[in-house]
PQR file of N, CA, C, O and H, with PARSE charges and radii, in Angstrom:
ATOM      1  N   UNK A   1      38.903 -24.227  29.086 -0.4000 1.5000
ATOM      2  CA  UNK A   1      38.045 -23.068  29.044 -0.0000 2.0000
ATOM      3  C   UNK A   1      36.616 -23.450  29.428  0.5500 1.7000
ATOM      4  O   UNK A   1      35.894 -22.750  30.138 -0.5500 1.4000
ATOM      5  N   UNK A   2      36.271 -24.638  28.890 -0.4000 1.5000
ATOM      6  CA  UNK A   2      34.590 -25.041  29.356 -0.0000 2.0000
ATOM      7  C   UNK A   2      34.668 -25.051  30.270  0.5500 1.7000
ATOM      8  O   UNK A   2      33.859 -24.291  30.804 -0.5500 1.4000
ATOM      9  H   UNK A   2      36.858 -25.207  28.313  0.4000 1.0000
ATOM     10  N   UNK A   3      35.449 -25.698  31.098 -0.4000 1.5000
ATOM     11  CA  UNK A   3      36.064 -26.395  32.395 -0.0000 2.0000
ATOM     12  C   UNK A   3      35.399 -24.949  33.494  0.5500 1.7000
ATOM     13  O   UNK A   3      34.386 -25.079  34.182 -0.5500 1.4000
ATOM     14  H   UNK A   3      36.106 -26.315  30.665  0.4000 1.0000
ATOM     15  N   UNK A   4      36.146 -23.786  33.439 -0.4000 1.5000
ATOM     16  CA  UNK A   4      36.172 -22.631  33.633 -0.0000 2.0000
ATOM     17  C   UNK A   4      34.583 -22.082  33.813  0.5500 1.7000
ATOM     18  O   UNK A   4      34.129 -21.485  34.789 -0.5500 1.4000
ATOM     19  H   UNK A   4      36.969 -23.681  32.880  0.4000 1.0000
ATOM     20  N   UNK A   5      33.909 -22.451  32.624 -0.4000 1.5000
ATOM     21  CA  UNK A   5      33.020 -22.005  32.610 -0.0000 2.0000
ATOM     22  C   UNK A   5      31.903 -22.155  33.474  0.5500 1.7000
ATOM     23  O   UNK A   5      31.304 -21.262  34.072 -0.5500 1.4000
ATOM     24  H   UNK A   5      34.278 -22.936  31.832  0.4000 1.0000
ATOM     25  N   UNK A   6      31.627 -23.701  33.478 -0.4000 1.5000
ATOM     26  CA  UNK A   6      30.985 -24.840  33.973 -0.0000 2.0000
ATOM     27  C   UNK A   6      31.449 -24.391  35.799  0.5500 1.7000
ATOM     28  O   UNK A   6      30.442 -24.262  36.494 -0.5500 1.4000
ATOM     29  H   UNK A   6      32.114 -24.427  32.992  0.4000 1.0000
ATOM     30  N   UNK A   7      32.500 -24.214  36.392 -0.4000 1.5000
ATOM     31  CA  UNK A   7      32.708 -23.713  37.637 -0.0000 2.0000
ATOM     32  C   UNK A   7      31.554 -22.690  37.586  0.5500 1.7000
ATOM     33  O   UNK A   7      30.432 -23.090  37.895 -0.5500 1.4000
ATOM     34  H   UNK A   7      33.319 -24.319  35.827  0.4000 1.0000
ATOM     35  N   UNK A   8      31.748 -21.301  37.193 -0.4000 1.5000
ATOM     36  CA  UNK A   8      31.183 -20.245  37.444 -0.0000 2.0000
ATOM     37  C   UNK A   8      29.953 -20.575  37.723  0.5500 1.7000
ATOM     38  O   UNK A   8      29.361 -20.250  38.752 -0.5500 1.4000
ATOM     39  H   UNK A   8      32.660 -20.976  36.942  0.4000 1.0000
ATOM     40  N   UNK A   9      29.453 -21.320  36.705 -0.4000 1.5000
ATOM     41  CA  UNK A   9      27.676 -21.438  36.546 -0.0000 2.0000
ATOM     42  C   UNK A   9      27.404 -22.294  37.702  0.5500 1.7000
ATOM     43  O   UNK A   9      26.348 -21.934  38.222 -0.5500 1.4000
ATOM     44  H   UNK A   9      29.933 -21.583  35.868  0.4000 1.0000
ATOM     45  N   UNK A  10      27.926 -23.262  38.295 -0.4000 1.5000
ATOM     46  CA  UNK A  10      27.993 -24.520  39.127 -0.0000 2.0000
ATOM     47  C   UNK A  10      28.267 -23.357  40.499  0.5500 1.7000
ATOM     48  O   UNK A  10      27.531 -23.718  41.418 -0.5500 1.4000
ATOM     49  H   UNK A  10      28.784 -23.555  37.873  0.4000 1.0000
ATOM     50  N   UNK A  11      29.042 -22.164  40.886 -0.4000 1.5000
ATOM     51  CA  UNK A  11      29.204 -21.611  41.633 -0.0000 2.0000
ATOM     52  C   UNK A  11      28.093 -20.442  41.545  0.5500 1.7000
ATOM     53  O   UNK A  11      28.256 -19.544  42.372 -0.5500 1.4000
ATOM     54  H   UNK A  11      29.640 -21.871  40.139  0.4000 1.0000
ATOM     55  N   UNK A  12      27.428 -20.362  41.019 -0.4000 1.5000
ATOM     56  CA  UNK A  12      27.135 -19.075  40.725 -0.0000 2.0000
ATOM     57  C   UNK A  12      25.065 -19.803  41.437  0.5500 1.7000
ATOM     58  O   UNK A  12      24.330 -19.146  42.175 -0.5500 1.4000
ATOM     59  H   UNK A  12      27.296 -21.090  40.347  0.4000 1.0000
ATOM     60  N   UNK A  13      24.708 -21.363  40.796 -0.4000 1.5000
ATOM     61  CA  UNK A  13      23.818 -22.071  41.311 -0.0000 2.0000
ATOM     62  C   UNK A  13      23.886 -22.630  42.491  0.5500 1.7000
ATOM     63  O   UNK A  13      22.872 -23.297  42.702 -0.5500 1.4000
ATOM     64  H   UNK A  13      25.305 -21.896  40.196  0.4000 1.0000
ATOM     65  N   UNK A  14      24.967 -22.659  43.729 -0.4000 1.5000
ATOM     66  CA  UNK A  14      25.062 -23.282  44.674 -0.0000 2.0000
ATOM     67  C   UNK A  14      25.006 -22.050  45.888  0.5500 1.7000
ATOM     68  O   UNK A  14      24.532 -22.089  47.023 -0.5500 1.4000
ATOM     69  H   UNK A  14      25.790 -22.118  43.557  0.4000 1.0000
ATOM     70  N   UNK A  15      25.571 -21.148  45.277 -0.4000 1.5000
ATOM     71  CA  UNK A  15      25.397 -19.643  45.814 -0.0000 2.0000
ATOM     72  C   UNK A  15      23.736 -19.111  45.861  0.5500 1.7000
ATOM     73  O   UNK A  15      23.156 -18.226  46.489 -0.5500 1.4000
ATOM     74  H   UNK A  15      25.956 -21.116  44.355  0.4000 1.0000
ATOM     75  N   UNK A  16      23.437 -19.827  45.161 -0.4000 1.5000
ATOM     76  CA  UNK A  16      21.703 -18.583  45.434 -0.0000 2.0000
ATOM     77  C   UNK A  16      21.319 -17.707  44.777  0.5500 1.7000
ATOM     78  O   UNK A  16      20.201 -17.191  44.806 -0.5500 1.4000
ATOM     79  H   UNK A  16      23.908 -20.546  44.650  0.4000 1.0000
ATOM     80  N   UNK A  17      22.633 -17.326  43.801 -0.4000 1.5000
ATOM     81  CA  UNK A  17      22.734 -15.912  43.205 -0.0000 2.0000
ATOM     82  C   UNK A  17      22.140 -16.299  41.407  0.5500 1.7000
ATOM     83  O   UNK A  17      22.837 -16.091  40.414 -0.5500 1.4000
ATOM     84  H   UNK A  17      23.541 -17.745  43.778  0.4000 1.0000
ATOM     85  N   UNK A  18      20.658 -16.912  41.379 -0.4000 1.5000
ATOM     86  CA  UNK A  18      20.171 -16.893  40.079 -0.0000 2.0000
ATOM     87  C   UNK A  18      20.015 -16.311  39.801  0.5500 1.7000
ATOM     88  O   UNK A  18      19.605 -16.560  38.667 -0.5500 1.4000
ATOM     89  H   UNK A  18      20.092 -17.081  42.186  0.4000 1.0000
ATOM     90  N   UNK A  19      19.985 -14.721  40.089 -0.4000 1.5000
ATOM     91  CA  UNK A  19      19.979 -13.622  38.521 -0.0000 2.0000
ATOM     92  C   UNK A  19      20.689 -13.174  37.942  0.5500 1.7000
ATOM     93  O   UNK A  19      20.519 -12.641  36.846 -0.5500 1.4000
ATOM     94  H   UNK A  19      20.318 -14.519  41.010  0.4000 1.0000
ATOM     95  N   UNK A  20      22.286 -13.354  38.934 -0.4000 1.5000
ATOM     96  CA  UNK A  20      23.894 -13.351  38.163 -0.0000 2.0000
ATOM     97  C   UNK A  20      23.629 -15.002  37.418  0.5500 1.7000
ATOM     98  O   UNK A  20      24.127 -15.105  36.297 -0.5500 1.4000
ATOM     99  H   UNK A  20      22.423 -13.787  39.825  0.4000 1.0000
ATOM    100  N   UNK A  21      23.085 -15.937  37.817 -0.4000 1.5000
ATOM    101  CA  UNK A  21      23.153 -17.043  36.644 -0.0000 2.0000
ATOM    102  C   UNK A  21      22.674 -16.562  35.555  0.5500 1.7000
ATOM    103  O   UNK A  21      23.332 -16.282  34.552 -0.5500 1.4000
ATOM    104  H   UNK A  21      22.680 -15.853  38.728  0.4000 1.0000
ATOM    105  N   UNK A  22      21.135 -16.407  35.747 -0.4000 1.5000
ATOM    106  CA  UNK A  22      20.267 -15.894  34.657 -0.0000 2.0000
ATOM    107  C   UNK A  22      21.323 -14.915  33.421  0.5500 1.7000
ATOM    108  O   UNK A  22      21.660 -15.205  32.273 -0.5500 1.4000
ATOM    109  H   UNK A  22      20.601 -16.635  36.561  0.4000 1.0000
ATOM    110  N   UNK A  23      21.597 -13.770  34.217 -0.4000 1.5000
ATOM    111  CA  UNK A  23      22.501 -12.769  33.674 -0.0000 2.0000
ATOM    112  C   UNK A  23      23.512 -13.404  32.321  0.5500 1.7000
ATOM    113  O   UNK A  23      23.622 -13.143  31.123 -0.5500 1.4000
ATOM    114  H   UNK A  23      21.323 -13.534  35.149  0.4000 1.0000
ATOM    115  N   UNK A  24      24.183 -14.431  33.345 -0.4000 1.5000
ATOM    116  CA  UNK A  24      25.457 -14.898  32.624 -0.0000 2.0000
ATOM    117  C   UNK A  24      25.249 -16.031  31.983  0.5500 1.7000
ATOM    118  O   UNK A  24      26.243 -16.661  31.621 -0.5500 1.4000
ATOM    119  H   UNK A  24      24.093 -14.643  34.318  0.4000 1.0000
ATOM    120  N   UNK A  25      23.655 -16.654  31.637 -0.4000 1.5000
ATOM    121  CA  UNK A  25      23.007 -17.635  30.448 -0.0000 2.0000
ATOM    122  C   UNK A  25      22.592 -16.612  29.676  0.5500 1.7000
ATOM    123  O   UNK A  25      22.919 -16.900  28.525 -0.5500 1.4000
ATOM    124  H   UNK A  25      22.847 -16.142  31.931  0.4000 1.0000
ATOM    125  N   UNK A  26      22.071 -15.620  29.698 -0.4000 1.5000
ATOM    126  CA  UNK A  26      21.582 -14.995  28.308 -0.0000 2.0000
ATOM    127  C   UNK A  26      22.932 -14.035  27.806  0.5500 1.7000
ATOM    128  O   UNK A  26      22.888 -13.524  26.687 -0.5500 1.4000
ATOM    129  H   UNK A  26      21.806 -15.386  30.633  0.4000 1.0000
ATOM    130  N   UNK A  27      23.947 -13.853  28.559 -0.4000 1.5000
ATOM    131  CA  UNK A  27      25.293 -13.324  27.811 -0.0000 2.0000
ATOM    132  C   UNK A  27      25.608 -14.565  27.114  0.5500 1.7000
ATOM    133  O   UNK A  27      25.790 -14.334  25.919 -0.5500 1.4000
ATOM    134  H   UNK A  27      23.983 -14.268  29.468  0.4000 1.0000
ATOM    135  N   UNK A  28      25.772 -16.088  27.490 -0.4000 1.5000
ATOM    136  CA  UNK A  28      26.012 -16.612  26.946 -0.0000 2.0000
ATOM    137  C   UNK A  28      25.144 -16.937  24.945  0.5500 1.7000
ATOM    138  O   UNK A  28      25.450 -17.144  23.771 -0.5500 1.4000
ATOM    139  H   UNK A  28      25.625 -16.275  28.461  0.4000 1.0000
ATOM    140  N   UNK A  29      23.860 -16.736  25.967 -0.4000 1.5000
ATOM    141  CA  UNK A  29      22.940 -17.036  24.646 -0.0000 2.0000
ATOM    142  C   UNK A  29      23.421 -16.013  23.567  0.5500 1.7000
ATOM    143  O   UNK A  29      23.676 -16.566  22.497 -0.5500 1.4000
ATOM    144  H   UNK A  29      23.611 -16.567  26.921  0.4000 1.0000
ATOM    145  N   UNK A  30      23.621 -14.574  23.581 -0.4000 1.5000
ATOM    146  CA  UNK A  30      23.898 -13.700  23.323 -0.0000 2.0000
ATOM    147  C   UNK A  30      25.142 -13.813  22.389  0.5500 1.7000
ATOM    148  O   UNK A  30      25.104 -13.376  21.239 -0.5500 1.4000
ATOM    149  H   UNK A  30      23.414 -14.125  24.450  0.4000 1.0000
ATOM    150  N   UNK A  31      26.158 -14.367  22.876 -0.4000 1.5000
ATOM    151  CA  UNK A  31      27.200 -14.663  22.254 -0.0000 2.0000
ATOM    152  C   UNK A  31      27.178 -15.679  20.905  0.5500 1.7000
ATOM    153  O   UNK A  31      27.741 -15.699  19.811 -0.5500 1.4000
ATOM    154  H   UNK A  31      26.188 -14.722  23.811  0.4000 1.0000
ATOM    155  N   UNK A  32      26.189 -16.516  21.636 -0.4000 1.5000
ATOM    156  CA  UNK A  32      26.352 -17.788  20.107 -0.0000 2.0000
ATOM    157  C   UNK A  32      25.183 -17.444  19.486  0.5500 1.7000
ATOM    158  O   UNK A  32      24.831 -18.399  18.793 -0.5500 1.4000
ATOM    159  H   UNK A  32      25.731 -16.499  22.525  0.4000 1.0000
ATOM    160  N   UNK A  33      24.160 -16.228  19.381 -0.4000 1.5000
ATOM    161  CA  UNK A  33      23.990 -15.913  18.523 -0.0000 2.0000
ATOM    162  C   UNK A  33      24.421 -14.504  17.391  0.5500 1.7000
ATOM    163  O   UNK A  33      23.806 -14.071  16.416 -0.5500 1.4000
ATOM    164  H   UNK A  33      24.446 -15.453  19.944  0.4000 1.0000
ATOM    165  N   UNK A  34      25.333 -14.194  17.828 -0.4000 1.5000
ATOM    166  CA  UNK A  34      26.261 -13.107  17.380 -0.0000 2.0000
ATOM    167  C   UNK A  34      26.965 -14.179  16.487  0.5500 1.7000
ATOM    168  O   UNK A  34      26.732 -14.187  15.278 -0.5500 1.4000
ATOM    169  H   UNK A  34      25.833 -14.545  18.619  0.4000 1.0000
ATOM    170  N   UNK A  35      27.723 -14.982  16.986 -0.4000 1.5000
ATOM    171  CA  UNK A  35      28.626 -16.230  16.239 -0.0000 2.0000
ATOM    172  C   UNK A  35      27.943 -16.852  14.974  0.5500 1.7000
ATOM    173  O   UNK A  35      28.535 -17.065  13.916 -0.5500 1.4000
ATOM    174  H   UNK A  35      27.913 -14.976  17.968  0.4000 1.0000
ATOM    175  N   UNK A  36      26.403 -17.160  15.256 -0.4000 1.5000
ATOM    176  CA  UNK A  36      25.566 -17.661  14.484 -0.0000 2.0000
ATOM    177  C   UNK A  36      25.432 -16.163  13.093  0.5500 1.7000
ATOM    178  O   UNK A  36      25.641 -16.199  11.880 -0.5500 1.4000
ATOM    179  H   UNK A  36      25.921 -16.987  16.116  0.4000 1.0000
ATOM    180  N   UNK A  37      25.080 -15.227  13.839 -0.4000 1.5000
ATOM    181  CA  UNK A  37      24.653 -14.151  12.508 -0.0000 2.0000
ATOM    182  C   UNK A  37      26.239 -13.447  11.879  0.5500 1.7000
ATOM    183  O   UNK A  37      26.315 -12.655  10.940 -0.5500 1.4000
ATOM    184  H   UNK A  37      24.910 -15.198  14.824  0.4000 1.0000
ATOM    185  N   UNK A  38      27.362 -13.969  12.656 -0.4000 1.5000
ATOM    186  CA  UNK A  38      28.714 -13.710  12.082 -0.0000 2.0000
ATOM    187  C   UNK A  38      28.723 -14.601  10.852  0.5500 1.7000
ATOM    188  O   UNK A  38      29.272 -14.013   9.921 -0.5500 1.4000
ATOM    189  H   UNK A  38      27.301 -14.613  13.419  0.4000 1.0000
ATOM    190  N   UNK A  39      28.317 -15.783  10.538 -0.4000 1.5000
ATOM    191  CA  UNK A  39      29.096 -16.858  10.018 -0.0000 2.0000
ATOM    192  C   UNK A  39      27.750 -16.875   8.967  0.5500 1.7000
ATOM    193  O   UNK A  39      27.983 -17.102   7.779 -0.5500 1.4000
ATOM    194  H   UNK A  39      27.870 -16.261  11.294  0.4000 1.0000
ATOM    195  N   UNK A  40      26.708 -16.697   9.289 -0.4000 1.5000
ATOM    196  CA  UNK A  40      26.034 -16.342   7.919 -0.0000 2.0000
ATOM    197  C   UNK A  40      25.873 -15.129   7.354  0.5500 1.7000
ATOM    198  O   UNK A  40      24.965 -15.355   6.554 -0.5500 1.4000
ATOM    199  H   UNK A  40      26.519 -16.512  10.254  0.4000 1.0000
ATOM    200  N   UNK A  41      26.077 -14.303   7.272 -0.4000 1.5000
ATOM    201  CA  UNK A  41      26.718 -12.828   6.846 -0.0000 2.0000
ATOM    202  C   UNK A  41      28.292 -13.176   6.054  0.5500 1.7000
ATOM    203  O   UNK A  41      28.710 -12.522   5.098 -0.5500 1.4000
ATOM    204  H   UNK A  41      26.814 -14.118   7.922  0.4000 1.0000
ATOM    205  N   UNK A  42      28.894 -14.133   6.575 -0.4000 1.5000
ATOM    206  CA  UNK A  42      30.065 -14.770   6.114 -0.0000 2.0000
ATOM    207  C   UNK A  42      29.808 -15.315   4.627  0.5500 1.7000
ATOM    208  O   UNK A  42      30.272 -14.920   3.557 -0.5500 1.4000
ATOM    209  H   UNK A  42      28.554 -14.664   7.351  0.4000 1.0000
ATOM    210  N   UNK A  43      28.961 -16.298   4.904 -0.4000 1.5000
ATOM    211  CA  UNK A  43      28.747 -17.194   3.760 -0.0000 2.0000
ATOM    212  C   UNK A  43      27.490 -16.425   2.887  0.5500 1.7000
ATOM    213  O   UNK A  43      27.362 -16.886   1.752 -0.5500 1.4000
ATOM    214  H   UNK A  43      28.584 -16.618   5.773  0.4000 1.0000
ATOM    215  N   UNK A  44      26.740 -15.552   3.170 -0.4000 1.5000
ATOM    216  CA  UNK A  44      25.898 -14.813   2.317 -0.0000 2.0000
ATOM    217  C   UNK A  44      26.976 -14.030   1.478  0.5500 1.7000
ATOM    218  O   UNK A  44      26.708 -14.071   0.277 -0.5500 1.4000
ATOM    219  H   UNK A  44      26.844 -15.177   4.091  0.4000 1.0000
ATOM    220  N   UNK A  45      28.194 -13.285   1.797 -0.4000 1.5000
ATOM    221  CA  UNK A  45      28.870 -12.909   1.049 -0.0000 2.0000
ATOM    222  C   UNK A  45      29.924 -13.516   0.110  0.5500 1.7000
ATOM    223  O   UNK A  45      30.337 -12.934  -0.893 -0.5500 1.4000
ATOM    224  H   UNK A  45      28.412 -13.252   2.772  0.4000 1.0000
ATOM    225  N   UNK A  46      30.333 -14.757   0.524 -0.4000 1.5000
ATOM    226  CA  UNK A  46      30.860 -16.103  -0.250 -0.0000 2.0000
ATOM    227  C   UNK A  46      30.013 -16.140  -1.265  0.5500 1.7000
ATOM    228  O   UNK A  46      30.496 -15.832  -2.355 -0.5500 1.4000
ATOM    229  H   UNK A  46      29.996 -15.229   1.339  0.4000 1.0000
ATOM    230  N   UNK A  47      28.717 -16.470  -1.227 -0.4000 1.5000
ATOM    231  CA  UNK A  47      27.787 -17.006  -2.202 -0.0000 2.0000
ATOM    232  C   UNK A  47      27.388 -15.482  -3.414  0.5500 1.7000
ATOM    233  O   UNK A  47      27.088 -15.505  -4.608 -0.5500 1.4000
ATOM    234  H   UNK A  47      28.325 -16.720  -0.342  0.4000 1.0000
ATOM    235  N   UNK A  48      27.526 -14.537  -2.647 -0.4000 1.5000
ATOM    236  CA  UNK A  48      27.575 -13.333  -3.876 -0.0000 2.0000
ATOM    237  C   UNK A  48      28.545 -13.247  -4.847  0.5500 1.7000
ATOM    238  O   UNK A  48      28.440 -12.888  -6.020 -0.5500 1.4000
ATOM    239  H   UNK A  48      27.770 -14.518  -1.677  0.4000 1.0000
ATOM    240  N   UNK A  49      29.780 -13.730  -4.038 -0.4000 1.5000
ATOM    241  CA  UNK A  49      30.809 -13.413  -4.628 -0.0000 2.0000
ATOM    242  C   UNK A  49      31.024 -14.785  -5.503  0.5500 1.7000
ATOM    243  O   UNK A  49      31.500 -14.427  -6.580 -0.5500 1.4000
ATOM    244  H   UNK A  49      29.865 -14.022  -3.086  0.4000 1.0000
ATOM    245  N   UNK A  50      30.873 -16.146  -5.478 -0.4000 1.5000
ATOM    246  CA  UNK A  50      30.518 -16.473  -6.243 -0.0000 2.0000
ATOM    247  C   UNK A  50      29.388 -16.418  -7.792  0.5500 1.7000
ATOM    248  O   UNK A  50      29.513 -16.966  -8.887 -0.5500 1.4000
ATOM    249  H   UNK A  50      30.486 -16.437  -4.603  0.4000 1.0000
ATOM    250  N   UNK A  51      28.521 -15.674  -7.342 -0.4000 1.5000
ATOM    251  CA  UNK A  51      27.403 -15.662  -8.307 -0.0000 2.0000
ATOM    252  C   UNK A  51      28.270 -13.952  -9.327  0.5500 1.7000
ATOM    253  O   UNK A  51      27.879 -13.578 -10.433 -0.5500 1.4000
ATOM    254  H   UNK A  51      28.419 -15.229  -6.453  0.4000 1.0000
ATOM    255  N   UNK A  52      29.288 -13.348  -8.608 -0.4000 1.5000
ATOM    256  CA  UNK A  52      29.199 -12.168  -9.499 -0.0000 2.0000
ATOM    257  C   UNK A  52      30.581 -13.183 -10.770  0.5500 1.7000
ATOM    258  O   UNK A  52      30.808 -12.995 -11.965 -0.5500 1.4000
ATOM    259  H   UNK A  52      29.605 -13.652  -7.710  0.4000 1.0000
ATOM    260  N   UNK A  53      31.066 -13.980  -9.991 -0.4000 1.5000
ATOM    261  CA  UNK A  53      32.411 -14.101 -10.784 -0.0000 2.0000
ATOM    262  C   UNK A  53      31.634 -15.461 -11.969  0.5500 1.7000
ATOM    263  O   UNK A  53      32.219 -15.806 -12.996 -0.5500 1.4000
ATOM    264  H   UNK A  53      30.882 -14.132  -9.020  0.4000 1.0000
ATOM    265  N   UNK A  54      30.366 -16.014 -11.566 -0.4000 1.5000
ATOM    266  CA  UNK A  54      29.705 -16.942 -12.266 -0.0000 2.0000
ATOM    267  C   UNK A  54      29.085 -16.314 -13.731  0.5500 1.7000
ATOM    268  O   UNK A  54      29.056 -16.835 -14.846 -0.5500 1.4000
ATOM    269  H   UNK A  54      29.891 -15.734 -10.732  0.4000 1.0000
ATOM    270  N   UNK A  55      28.543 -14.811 -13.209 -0.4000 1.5000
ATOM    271  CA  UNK A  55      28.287 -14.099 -14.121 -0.0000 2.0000
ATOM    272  C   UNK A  55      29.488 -13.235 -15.083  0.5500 1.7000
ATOM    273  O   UNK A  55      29.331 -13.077 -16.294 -0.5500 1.4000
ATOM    274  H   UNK A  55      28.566 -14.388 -12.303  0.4000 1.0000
ATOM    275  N   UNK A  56      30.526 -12.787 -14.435 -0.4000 1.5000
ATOM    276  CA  UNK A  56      31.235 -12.642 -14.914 -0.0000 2.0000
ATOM    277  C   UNK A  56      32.254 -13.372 -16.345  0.5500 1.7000
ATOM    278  O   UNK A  56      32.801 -12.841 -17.312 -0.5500 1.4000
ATOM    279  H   UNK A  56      30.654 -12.915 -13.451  0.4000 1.0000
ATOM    280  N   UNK A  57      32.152 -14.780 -15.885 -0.4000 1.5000
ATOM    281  CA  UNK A  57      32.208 -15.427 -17.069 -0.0000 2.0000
ATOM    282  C   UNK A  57      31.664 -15.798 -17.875  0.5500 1.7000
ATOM    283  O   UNK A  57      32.257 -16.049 -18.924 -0.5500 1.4000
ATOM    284  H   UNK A  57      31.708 -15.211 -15.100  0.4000 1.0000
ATOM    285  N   UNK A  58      29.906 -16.058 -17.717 -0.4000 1.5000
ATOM    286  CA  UNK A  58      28.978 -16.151 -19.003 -0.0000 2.0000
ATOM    287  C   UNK A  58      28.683 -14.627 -19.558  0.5500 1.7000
ATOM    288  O   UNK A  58      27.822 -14.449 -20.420 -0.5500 1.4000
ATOM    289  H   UNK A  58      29.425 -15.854 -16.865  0.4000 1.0000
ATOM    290  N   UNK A  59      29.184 -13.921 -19.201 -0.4000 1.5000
ATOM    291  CA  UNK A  59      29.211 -12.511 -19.890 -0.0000 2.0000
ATOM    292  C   UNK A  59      30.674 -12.410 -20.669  0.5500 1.7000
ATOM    293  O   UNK A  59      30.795 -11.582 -21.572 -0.5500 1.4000
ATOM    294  H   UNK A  59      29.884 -14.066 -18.501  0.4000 1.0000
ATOM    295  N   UNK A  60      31.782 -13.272 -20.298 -0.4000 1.5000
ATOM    296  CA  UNK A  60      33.188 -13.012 -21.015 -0.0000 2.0000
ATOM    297  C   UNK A  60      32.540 -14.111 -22.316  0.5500 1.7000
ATOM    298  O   UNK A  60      32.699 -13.617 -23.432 -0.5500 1.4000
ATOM    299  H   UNK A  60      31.683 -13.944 -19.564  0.4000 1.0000
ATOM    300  N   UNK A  61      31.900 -15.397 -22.319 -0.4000 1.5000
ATOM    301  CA  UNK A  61      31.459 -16.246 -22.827 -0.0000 2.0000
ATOM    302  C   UNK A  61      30.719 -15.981 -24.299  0.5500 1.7000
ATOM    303  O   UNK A  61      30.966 -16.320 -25.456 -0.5500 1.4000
ATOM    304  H   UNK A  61      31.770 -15.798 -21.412  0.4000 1.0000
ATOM    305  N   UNK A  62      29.655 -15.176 -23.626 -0.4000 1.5000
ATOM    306  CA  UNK A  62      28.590 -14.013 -24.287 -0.0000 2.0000
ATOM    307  C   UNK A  62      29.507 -13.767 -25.325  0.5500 1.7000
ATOM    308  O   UNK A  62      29.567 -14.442 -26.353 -0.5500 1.4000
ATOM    309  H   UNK A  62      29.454 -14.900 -22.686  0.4000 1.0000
ATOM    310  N   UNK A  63      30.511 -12.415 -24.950 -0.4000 1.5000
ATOM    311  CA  UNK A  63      31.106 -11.443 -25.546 -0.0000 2.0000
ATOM    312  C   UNK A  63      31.947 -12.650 -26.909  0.5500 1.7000
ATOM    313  O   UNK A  63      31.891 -12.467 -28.125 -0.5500 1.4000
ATOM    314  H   UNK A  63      30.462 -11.867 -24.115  0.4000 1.0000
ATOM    315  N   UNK A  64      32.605 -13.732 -26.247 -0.4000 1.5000
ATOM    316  CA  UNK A  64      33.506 -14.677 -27.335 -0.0000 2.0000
ATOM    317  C   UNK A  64      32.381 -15.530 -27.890  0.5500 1.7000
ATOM    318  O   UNK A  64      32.835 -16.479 -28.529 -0.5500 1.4000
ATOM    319  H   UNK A  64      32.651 -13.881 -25.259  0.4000 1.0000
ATOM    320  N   UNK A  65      31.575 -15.506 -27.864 -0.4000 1.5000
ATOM    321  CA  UNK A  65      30.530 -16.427 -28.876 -0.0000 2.0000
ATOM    322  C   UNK A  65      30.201 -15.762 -30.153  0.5500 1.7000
ATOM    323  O   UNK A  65      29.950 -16.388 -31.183 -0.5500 1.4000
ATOM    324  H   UNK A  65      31.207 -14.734 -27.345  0.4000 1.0000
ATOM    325  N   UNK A  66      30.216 -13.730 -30.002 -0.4000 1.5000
ATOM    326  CA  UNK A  66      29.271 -12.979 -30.585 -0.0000 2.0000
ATOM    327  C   UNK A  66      30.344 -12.456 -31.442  0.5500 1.7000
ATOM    328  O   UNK A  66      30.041 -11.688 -32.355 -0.5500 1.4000
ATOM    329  H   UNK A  66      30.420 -13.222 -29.165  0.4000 1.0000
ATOM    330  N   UNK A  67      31.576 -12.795 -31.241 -0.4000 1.5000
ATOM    331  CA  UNK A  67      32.896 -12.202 -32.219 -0.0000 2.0000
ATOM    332  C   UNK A  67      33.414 -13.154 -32.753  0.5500 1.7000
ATOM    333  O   UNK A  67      34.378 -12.992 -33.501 -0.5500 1.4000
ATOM    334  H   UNK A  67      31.822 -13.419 -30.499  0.4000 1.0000
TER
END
């Protein structure tokens, strides 16, 4: 697939045609930062969901200390 890629751009710079390069570096840029704000949106919700089930048990904790 890189392989693939690396043609286009390598064809796309030998051609003349730098604003289809240009074009098809900021789709690229575009992409890995979509990937980037996928995967922390990912783990921001990991880490909630840890902190509710963290609370969840010093509140079950709470409740068996006070009975």
């Amino acid at each position: 697939m890189i392989k693939f890629f690396r043609k286009i751009r390598q064809n796309l710079l030998s051609e003349g045609k730098t604003g289809k390069y240009f074009k098809y570096a900021i789709g690229e840029i575009v992409l890995v930062v979509i990937g980037i704000l996928i995967a922390l949106s990912i783990n921001n919700w990991n880490e909630n969901n840890k902190n509710i089930k963290s609370e969840n048990k010093s509140l079950v904790d709470l409740k068996k200390s006070l009975l």
